[in-house]
N, CA and C atoms of all chains as a GROMACS GRO file, in nm:
protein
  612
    1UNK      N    1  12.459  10.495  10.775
    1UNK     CA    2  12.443  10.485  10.630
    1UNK      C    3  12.560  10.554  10.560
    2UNK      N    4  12.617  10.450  10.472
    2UNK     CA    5  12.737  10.544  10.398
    2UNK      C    6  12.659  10.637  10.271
    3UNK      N    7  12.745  10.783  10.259
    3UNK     CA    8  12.670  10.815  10.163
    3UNK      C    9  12.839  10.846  10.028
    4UNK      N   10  12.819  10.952  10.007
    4UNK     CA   11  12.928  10.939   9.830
    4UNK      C   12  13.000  11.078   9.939
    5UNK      N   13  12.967  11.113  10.034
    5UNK     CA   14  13.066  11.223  10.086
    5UNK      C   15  13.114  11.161  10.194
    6UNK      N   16  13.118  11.022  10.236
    6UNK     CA   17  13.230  10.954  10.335
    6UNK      C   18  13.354  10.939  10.236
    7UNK      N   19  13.407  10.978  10.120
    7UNK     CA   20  13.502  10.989  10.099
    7UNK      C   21  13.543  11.100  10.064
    8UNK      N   22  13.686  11.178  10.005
    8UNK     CA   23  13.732  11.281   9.950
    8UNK      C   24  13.696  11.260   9.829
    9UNK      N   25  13.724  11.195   9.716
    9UNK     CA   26  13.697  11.167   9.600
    9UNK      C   27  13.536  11.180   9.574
   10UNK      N   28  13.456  11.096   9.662
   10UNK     CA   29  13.310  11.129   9.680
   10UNK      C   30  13.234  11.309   9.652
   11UNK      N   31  13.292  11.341   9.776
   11UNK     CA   32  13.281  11.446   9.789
   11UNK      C   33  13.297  11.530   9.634
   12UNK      N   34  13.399  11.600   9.597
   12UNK     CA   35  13.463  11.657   9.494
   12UNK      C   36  13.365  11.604   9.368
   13UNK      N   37  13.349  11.466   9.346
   13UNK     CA   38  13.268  11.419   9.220
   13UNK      C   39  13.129  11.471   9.298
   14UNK      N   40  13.049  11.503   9.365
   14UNK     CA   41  12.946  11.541   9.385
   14UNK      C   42  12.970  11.705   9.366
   15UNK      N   43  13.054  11.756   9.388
   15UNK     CA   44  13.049  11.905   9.353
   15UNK      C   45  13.114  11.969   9.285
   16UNK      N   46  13.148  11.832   9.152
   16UNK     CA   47  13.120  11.891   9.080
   16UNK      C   48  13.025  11.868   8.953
   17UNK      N   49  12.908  11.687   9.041
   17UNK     CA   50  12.831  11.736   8.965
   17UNK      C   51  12.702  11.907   8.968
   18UNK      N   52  12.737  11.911   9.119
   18UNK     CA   53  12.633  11.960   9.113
   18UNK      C   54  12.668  12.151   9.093
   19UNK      N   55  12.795  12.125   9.024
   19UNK     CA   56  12.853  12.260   8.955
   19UNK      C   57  12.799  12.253   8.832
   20UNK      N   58  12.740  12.163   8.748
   20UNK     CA   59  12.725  12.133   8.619
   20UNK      C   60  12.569  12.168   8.679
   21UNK      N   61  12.473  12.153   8.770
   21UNK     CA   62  12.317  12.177   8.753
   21UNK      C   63  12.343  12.311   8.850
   22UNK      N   64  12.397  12.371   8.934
   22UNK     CA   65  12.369  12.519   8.915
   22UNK      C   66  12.433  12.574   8.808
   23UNK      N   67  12.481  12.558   8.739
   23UNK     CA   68  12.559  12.649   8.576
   23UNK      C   69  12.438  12.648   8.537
   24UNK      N   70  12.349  12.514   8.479
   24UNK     CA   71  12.249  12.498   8.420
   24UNK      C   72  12.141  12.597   8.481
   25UNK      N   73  12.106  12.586   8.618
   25UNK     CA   74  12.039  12.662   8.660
   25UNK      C   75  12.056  12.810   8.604
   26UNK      N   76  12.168  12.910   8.682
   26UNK     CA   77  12.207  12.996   8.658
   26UNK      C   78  12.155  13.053   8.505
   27UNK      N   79  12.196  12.949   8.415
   27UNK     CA   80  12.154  12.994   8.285
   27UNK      C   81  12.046  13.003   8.229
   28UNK      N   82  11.953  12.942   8.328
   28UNK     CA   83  11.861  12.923   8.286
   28UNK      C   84  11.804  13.048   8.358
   29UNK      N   85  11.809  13.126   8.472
   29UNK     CA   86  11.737  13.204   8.511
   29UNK      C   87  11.783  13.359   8.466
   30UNK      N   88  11.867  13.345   8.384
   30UNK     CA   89  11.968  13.504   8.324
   30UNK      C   90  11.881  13.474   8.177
   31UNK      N   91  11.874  13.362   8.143
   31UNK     CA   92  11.791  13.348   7.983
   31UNK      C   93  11.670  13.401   7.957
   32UNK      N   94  11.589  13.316   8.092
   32UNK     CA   95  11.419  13.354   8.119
   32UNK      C   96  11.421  13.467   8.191
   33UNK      N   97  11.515  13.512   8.236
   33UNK     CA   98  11.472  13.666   8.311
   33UNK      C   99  11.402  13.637   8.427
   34UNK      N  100  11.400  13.546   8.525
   34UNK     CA  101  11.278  13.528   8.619
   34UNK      C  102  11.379  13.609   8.707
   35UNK      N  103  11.251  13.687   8.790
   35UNK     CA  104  11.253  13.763   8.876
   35UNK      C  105  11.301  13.881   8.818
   36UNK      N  106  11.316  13.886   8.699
   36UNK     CA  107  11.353  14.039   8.608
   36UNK      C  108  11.260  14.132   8.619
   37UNK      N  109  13.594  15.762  10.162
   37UNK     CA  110  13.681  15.627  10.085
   37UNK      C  111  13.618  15.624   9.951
   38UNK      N  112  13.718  15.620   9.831
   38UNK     CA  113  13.621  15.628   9.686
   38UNK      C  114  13.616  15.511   9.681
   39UNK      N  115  13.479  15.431   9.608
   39UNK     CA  116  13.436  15.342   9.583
   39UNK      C  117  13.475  15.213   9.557
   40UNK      N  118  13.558  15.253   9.465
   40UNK     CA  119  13.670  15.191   9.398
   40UNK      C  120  13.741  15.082   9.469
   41UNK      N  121  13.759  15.191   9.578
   41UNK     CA  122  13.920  15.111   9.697
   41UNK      C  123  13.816  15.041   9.743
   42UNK      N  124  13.699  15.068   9.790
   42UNK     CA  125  13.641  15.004   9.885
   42UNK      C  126  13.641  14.899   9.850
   43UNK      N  127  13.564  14.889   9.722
   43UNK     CA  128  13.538  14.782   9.655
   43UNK      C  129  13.664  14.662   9.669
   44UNK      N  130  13.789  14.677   9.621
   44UNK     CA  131  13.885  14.649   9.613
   44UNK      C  132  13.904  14.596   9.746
   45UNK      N  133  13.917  14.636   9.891
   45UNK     CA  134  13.954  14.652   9.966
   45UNK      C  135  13.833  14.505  10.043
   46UNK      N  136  13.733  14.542   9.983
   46UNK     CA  137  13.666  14.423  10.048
   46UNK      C  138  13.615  14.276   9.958
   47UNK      N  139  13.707  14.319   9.844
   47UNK     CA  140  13.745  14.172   9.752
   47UNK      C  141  13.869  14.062   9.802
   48UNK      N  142  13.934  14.129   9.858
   48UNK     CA  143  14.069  14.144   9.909
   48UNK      C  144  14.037  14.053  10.054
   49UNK      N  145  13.936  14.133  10.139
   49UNK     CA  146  13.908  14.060  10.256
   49UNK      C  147  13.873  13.925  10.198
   50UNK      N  148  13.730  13.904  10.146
   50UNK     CA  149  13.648  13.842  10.088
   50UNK      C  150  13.734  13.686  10.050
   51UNK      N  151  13.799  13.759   9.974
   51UNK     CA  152  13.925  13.595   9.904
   51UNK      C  153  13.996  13.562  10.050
   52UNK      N  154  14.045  13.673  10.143
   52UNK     CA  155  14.162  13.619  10.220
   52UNK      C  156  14.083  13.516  10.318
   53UNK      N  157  13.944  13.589  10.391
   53UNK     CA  158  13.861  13.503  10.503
   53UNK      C  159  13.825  13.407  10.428
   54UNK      N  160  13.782  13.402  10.324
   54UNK     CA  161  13.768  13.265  10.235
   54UNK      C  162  13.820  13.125  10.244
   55UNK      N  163  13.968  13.206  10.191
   55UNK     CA  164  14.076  13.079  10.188
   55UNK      C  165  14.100  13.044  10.374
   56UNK      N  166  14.059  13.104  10.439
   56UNK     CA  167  14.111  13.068  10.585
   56UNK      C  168  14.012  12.994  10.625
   57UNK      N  169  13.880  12.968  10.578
   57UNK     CA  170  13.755  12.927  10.634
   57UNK      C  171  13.797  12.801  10.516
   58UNK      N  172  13.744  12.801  10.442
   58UNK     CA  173  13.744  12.675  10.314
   58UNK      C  174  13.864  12.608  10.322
   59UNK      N  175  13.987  12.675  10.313
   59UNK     CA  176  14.125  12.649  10.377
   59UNK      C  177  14.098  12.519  10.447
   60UNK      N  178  14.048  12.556  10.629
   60UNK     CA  179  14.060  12.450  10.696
   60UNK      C  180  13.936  12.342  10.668
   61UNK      N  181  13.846  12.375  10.599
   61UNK     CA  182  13.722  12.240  10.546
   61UNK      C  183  13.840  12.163  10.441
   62UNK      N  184  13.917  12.247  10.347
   62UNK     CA  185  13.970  12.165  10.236
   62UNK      C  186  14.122  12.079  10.326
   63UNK      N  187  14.201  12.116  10.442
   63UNK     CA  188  14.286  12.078  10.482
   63UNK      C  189  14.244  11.913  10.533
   64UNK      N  190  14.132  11.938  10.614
   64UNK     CA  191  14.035  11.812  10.695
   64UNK      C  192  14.030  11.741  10.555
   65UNK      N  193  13.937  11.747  10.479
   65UNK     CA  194  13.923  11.671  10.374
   65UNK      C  195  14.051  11.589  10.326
   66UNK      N  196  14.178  11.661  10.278
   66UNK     CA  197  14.298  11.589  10.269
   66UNK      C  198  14.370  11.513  10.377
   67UNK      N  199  14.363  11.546  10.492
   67UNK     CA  200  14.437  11.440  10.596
   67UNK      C  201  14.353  11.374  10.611
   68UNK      N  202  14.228  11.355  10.633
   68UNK     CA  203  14.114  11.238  10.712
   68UNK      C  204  14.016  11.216  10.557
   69UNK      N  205  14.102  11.168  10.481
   69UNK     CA  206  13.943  11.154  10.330
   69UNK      C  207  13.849  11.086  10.356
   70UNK      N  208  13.871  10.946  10.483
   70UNK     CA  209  13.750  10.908  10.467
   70UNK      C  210  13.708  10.860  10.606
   71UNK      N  211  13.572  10.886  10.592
   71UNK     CA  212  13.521  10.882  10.690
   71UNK      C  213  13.518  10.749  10.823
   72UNK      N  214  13.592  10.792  10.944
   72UNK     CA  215  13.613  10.700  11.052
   72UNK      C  216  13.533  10.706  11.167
   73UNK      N  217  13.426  10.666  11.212
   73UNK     CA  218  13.334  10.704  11.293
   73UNK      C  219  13.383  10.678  11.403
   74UNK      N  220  13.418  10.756  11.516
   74UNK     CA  221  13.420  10.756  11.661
   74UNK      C  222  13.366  10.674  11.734
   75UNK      N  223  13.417  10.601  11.843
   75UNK     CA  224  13.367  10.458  11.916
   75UNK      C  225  13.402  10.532  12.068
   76UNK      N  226  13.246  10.484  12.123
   76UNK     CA  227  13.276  10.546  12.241
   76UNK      C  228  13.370  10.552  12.345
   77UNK      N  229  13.471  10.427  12.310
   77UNK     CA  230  13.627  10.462  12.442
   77UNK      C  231  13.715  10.566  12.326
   78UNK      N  232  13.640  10.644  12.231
   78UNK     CA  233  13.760  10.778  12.220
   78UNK      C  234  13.697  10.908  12.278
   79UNK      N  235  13.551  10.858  12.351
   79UNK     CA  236  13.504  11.016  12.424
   79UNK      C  237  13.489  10.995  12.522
   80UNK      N  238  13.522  10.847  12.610
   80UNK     CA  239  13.522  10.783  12.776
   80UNK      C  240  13.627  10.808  12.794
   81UNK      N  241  13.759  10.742  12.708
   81UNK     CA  242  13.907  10.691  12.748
   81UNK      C  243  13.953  10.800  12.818
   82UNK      N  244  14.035  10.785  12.928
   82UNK     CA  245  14.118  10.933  12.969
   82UNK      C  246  14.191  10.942  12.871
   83UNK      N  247  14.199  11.074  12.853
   83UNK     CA  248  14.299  11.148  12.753
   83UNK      C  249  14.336  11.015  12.596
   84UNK      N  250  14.201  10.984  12.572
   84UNK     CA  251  14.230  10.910  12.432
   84UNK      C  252  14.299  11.004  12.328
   85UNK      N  253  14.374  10.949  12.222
   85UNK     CA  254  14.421  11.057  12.134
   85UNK      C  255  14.348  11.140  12.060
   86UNK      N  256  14.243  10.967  11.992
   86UNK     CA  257  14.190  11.090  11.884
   86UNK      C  258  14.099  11.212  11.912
   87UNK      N  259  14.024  11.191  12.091
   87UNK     CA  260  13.970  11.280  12.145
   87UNK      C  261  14.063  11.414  12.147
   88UNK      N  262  14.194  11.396  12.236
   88UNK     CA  263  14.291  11.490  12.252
   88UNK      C  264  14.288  11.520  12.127
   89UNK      N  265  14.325  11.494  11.990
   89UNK     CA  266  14.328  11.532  11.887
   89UNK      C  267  14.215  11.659  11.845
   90UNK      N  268  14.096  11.586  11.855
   90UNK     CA  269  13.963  11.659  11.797
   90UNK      C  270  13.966  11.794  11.910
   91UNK      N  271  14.032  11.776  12.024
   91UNK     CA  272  13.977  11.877  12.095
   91UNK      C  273  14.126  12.053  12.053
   92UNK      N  274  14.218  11.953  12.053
   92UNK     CA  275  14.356  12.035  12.016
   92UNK      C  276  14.314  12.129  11.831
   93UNK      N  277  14.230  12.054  11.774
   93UNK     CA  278  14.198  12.143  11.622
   93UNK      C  279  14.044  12.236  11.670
   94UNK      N  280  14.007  12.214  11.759
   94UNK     CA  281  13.938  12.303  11.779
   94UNK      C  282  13.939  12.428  11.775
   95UNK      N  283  13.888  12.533  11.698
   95UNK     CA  284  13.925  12.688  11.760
   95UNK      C  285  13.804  12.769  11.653
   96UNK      N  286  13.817  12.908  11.719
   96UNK     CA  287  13.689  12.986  11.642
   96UNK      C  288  13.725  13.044  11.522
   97UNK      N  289  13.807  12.999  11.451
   97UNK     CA  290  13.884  13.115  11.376
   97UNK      C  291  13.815  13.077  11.213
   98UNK      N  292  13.774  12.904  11.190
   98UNK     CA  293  13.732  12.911  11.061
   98UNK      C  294  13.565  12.993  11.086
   99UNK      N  295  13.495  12.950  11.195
   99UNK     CA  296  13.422  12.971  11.238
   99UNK      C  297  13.402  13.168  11.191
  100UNK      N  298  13.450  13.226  11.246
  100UNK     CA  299  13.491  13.369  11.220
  100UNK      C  300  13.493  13.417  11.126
  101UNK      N  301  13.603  13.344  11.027
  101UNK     CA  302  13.627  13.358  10.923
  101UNK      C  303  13.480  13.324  10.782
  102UNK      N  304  13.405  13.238  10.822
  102UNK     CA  305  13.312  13.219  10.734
  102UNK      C  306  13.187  13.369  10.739
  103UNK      N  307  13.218  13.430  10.895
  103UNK     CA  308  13.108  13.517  10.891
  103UNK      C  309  13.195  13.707  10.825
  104UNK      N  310  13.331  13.677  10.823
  104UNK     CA  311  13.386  13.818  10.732
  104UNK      C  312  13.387  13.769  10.590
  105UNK      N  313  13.406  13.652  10.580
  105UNK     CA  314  13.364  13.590  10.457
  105UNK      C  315  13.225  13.686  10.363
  106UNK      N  316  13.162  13.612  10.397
  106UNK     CA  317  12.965  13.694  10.385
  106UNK      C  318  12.948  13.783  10.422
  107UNK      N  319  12.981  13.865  10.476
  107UNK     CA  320  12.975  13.992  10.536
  107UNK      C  321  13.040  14.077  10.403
  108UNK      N  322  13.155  14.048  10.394
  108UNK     CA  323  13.292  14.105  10.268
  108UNK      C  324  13.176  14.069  10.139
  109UNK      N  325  13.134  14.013  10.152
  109UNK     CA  326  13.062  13.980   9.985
  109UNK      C  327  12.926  14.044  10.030
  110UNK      N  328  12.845  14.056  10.128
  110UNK     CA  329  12.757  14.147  10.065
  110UNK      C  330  12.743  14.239  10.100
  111UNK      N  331  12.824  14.307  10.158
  111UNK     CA  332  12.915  14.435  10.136
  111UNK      C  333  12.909  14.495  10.032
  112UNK      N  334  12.961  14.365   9.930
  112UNK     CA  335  13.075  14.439   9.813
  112UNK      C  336  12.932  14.464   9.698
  113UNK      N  337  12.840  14.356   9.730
  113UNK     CA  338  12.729  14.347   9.649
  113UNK      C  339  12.627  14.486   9.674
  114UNK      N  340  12.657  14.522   9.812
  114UNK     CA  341  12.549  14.614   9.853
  114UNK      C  342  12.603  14.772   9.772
  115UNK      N  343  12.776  14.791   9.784
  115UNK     CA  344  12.853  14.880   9.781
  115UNK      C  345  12.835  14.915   9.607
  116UNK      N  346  12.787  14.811   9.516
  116UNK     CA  347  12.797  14.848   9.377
  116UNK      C  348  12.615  14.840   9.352
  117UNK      N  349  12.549  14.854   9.503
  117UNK     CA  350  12.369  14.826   9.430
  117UNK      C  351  12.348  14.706   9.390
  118UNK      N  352  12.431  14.601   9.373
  118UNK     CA  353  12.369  14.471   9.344
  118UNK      C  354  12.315  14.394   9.402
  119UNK      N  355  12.275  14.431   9.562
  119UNK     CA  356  12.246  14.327   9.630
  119UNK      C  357  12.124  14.252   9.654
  120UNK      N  358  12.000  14.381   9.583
  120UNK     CA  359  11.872  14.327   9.592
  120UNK      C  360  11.857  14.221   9.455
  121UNK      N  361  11.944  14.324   9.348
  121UNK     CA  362  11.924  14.155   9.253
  121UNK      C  363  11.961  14.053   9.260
  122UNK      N  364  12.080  14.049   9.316
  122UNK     CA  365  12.152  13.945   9.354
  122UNK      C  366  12.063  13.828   9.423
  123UNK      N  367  12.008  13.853   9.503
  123UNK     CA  368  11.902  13.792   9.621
  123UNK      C  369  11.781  13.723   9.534
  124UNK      N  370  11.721  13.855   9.472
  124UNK     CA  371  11.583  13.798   9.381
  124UNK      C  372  11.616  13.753   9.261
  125UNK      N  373  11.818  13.721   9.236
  125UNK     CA  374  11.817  13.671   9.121
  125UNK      C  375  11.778  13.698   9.020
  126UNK      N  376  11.787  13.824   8.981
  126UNK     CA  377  11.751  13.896   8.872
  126UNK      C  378  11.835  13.914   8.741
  127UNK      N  379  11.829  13.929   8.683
  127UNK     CA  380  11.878  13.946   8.514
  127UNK      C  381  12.040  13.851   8.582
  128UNK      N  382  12.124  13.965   8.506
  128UNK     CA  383  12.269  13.867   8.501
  128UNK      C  384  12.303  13.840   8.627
  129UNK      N  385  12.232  13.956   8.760
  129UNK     CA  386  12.307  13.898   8.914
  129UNK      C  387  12.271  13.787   8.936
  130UNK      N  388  12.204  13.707   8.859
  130UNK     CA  389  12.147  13.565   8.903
  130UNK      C  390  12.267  13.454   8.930
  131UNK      N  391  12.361  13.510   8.877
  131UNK     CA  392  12.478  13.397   8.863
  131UNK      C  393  12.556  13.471   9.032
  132UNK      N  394  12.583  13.559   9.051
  132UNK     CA  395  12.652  13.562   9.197
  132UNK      C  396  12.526  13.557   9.277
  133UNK      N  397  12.437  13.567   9.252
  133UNK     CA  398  12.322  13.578   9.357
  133UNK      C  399  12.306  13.424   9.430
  134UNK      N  400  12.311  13.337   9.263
  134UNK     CA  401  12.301  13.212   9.337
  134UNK      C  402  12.414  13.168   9.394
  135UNK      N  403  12.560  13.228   9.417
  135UNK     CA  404  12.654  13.219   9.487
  135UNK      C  405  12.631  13.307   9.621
  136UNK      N  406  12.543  13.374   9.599
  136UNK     CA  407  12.560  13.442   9.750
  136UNK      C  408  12.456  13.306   9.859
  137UNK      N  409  12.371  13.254   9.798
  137UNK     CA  410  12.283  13.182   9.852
  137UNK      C  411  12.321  13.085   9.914
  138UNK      N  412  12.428  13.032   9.800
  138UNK     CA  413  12.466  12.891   9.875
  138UNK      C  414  12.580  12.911   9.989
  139UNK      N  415  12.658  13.086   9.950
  139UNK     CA  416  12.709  13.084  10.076
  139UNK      C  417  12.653  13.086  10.216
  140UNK      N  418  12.523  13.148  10.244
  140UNK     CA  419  12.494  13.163  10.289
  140UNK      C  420  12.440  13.055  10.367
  141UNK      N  421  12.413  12.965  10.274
  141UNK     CA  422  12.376  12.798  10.322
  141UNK      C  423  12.481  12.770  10.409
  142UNK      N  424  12.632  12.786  10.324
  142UNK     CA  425  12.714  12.735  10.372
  142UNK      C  426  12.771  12.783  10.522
  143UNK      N  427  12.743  12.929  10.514
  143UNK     CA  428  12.777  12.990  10.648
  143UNK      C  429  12.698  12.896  10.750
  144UNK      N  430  12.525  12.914  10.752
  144UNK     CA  431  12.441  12.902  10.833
  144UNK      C  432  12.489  12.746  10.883
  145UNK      N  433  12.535  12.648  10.785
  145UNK     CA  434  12.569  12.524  10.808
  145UNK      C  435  12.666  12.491  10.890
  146UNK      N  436  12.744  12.597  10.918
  146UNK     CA  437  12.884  12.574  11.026
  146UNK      C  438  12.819  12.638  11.140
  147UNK      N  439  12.719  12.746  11.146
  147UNK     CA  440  12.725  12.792  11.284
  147UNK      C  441  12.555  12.700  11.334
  148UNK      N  442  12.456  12.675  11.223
  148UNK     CA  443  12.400  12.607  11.301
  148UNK      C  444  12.373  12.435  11.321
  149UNK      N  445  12.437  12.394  11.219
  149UNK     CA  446  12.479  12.290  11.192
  149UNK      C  447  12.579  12.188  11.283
  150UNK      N  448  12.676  12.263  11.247
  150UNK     CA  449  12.797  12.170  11.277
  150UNK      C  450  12.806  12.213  11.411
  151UNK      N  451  12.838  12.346  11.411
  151UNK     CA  452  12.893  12.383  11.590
  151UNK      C  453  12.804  12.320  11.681
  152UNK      N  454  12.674  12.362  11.688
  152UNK     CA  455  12.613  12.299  11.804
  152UNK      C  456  12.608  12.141  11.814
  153UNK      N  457  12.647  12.058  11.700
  153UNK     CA  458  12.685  11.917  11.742
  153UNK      C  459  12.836  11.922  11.743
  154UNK      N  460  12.909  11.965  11.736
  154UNK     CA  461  13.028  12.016  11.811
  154UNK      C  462  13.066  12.016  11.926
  155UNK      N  463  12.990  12.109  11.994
  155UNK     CA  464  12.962  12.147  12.113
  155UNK      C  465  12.963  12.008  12.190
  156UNK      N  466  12.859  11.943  12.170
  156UNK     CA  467  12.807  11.795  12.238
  156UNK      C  468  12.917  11.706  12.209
  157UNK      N  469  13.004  11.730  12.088
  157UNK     CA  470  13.101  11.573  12.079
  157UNK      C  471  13.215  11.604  12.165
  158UNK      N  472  13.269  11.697  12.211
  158UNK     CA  473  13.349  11.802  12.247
  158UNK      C  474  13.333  11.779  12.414
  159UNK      N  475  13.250  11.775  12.456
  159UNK     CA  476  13.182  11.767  12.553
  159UNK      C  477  13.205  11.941  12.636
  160UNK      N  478  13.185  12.018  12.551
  160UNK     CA  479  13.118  12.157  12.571
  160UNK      C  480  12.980  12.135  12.622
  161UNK      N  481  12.916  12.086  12.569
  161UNK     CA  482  12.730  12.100  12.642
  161UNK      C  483  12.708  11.914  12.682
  162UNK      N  484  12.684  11.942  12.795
  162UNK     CA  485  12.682  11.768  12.866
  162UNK      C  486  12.587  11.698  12.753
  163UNK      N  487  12.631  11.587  12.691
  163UNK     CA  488  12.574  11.506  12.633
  163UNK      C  489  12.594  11.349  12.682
  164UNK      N  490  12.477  11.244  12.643
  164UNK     CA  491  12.523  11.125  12.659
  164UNK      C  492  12.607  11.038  12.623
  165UNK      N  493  12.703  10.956  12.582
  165UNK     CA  494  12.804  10.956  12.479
  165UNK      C  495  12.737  10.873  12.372
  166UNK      N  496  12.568  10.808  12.387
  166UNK     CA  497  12.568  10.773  12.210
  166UNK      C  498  12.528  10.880  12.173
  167UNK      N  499  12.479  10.991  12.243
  167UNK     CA  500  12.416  11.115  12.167
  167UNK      C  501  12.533  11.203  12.107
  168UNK      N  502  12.643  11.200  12.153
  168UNK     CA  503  12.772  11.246  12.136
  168UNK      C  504  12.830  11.192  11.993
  169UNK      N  505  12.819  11.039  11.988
  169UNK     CA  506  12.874  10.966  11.889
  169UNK      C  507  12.747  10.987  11.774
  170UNK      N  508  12.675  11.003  11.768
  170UNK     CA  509  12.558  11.100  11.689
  170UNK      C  510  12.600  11.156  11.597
  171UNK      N  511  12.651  11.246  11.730
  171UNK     CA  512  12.662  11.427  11.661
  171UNK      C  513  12.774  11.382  11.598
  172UNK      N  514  12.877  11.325  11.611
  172UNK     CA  515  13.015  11.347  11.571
  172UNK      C  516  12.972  11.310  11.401
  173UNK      N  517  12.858  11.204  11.397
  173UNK     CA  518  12.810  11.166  11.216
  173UNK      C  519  12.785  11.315  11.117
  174UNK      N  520  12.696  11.376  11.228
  174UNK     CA  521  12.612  11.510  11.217
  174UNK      C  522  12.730  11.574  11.119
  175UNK      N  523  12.872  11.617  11.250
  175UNK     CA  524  12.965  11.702  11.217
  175UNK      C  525  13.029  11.683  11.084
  176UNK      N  526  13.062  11.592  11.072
  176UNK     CA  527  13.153  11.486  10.970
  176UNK      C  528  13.076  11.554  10.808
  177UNK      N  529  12.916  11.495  10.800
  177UNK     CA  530  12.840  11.535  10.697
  177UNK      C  531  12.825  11.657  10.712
  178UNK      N  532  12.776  11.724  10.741
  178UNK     CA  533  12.777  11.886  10.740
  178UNK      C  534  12.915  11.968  10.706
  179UNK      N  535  13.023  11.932  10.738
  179UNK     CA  536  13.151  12.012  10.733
  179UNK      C  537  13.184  11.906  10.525
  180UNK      N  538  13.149  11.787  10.531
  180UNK     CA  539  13.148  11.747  10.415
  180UNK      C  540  13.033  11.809  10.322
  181UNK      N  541  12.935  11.893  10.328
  181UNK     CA  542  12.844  11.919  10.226
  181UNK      C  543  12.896  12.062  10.212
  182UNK      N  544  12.970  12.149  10.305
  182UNK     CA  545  12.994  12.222  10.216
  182UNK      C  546  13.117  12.208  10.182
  183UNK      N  547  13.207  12.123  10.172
  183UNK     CA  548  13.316  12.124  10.084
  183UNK      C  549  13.245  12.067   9.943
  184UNK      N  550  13.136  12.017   9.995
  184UNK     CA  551  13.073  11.998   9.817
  184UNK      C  552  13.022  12.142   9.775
  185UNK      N  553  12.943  12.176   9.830
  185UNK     CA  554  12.921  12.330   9.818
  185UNK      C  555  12.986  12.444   9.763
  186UNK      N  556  13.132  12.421   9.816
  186UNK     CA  557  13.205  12.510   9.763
  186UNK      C  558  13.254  12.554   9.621
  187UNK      N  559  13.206  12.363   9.572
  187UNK     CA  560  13.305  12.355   9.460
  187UNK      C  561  13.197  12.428   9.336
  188UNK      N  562  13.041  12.469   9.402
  188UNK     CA  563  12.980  12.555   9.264
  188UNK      C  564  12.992  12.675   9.288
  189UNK      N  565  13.004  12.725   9.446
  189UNK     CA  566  13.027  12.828   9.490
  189UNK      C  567  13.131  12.930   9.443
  190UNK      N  568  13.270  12.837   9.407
  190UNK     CA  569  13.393  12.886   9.340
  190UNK      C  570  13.377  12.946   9.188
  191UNK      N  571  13.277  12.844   9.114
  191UNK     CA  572  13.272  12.834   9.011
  191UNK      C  573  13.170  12.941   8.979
  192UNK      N  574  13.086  12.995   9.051
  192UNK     CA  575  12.976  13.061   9.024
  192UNK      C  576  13.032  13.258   9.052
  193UNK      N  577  13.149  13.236   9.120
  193UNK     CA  578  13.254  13.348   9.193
  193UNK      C  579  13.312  13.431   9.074
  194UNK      N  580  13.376  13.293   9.002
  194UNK     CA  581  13.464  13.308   8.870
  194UNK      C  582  13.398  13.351   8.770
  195UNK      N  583  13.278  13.274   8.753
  195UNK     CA  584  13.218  13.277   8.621
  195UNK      C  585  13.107  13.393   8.633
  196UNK      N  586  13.047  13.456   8.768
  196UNK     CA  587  12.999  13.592   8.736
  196UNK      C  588  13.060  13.684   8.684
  197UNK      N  589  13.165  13.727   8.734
  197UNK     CA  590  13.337  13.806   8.640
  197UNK      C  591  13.390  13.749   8.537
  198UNK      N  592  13.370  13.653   8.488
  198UNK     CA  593  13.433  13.596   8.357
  198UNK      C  594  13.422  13.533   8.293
  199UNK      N  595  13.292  13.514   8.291
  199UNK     CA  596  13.219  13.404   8.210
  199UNK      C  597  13.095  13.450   8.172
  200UNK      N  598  13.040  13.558   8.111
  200UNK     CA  599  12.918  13.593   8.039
  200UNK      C  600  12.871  13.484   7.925
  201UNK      N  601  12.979  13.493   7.874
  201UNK     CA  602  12.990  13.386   7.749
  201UNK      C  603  12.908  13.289   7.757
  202UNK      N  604  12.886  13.217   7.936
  202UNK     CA  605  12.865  13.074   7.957
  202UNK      C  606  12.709  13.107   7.971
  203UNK      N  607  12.662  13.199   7.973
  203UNK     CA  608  12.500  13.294   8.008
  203UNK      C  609  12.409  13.315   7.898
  204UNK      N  610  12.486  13.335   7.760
  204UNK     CA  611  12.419  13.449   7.704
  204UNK      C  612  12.334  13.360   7.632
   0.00000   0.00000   0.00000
């Protein structure tokens, strides 16, 4: 099965979407204080 | 040793084992971008190339390097008291914490991940050769997820030191 990380370009566009949902994350858990 | 240096001293490691570990994930990525799956006369053939090849880049050193890597960072986390928040993600350590996590993903992913199907494509631990041609898929995706990995990992590095702004 091909997936979006059999390429270089693949790869890179996947991290950096998924730099954009831990930021989101991140901000979200410094906002709500969880585990504060 | 005052604090300070230490600190310093194992930021210093931290970036250098870094770039030597991520280094060789980001080098692979640029010569081989896309993915060529192995056919079993390159792990039968005598002395096929691309076998000779795969076996000649072999060595322990990124391997090594990923574990002074993590070691240097929670070190450095332990050395300033941050390390339990860091972990439970607490107030602002939440932003390196969740960088320590995914390194940690990322470590665990090369030594239990990739190496031991390594091992088998390599023909280090007797395998069959479709079980071989398997692993070699195994290796390929795994050494590819954390070069995806890295790229929030970097960002999460930077932006605990210099990016409050992006938090508040």
């Amino acid at each position: 099965m091909r997936t979006l990380l059999d390429t270089a370009r693949g790869t890179i566009l996947a991290g950096l979407a998924l730099t954009l949902v831990v930021w989101m994350i991140a901000r979200w858990l410094v906002r709500m204080g969880v585990g504060g | 040793m005052e604090a300070q240096t230490l600190d310093l001293l194992l930021r210093w490691l931290h970036f250098f084992a870094g770039i030597v570990w991520i280094g060789h994930n980001y080098s692979t990525l640029i010569q081989r971008p896309n993915y060529t799956p192995l056919a079993a006369s390159d792990l039968t053939g005598q002395g096929s190339p691309r076998f000779m090849s795969l076996l000649a880049r072999e060595h322990g050193i990124f391997r090594w390097a990923s574990v002074v890597t993590w070691g240097s960072g929670i070190l450095m986390l332990w050395q300033r008291g941050w390390l339990a928040d860091s972990l439970t993600l607490t107030g602002y350590q939440a932003v390196i914490g969740l960088g320590t996590w995914i390194g940690t993903l990322m470590m665990l992913n090369v030594w239990f991940v990739l190496w031991p199907h390594q091992k088998k494509v390599l023909g280090f631990v007797p395998a069959p050769v479709e079980e071989r041609l398997r692993c070699s898929r195994v290796t390929f995706v795994s050494a590819r997820v954390n070069t995806m990995l890295s790229v929030p990992l970097l960002f999460l590095m930077a932006s605990a030191q210099h990016g409050g702004f992006l938090y508040g």
